[in-house]
N, C-alpha and C positions, 0 to 999 in steps of 0.2 A: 257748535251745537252741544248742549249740555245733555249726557243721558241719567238721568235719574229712576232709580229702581226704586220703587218702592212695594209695599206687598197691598196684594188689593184683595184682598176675602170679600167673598160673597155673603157667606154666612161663617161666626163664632161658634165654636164647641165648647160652651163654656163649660160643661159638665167635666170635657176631655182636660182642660185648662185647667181645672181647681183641681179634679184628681192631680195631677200630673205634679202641680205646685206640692200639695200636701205628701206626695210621692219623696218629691225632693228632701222634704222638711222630714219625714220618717229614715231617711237614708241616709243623713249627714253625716253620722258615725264613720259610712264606710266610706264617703266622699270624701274625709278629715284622712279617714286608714291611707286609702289608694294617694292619696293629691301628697301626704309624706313619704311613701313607698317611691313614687314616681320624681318624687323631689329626690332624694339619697339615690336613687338610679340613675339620676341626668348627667353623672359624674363619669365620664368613660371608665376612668380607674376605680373607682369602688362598682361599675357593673363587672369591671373585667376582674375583679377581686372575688365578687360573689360566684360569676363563673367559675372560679377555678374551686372556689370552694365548694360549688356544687358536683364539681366535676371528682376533685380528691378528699370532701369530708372534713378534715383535716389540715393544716398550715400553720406553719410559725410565721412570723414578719419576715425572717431570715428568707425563707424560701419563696414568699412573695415577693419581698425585694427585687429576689434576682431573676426570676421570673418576669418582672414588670420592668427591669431594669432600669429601677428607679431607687433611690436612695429608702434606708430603712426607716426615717424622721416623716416625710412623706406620707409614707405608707401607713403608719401608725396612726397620724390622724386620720386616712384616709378610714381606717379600721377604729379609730374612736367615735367617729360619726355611726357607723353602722351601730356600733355596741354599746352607744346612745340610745340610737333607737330599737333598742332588741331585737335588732336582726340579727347580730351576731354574740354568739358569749365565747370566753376566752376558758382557758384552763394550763393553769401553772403545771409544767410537769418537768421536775427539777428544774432547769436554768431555764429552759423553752418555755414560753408560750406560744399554746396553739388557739388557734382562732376557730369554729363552725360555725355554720347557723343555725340559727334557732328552729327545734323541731315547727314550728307552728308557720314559719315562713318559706320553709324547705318547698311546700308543692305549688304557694303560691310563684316564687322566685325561678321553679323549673317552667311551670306553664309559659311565664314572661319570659323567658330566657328562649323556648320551642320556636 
């Protein structure tokens, strides 16, 4: 016996449908923002990157490395993708580079992380 679902409306809200669609079509910005945000976060290691950066501010590769106990080649890409997408900017300070994140995605990156 085959069960087949299908949806049986009684009555259309077409009013609630076109709002909704046109809804969509106004928001794409932040649908385009969030769908790259969630994309660069599907990566265990650059979520586990961003937490620690939210957690100390501050990090060289070195100190992620061995933290993530993973090689520093790795990690770098893993940190060239973020600071692709400006989540992350870097600052030479003599031989070190440190990694943070970008003021502008610091509360969103905390609320995601809670």
């Amino acid at each position: 016996m085959k069960n087949d679902t299908t949806c049986l409306r009684i009555t259309v809200d077409k009013d609630k449908i076109d709002y909704e669609k046109q809804q969509l079509i106004l928001k794409q910005d932040m649908f385009s923002e969030k769908e790259k945000l969630f994309s660069l976060l599907g990566s265990e290691v650059r979520l586990k990157i961003v937490y620690l950066l939210l957690k100390y501010e501050r990090l060289c590769v070195c100190d992620i490395s061995d933290i993530l106990c993973m090689k520093q080649s790795p990690v770098s890409q893993h940190l060239r993708k973020l600071k692709d997408a400006g989540i992350l900017f870097s600052k030479r300070e003599g031989l070190m580079i440190n990694y943070y994140i970008s003021s502008q995605y610091i509360k969103k990156l905390s609320s995601f992380l809670d």
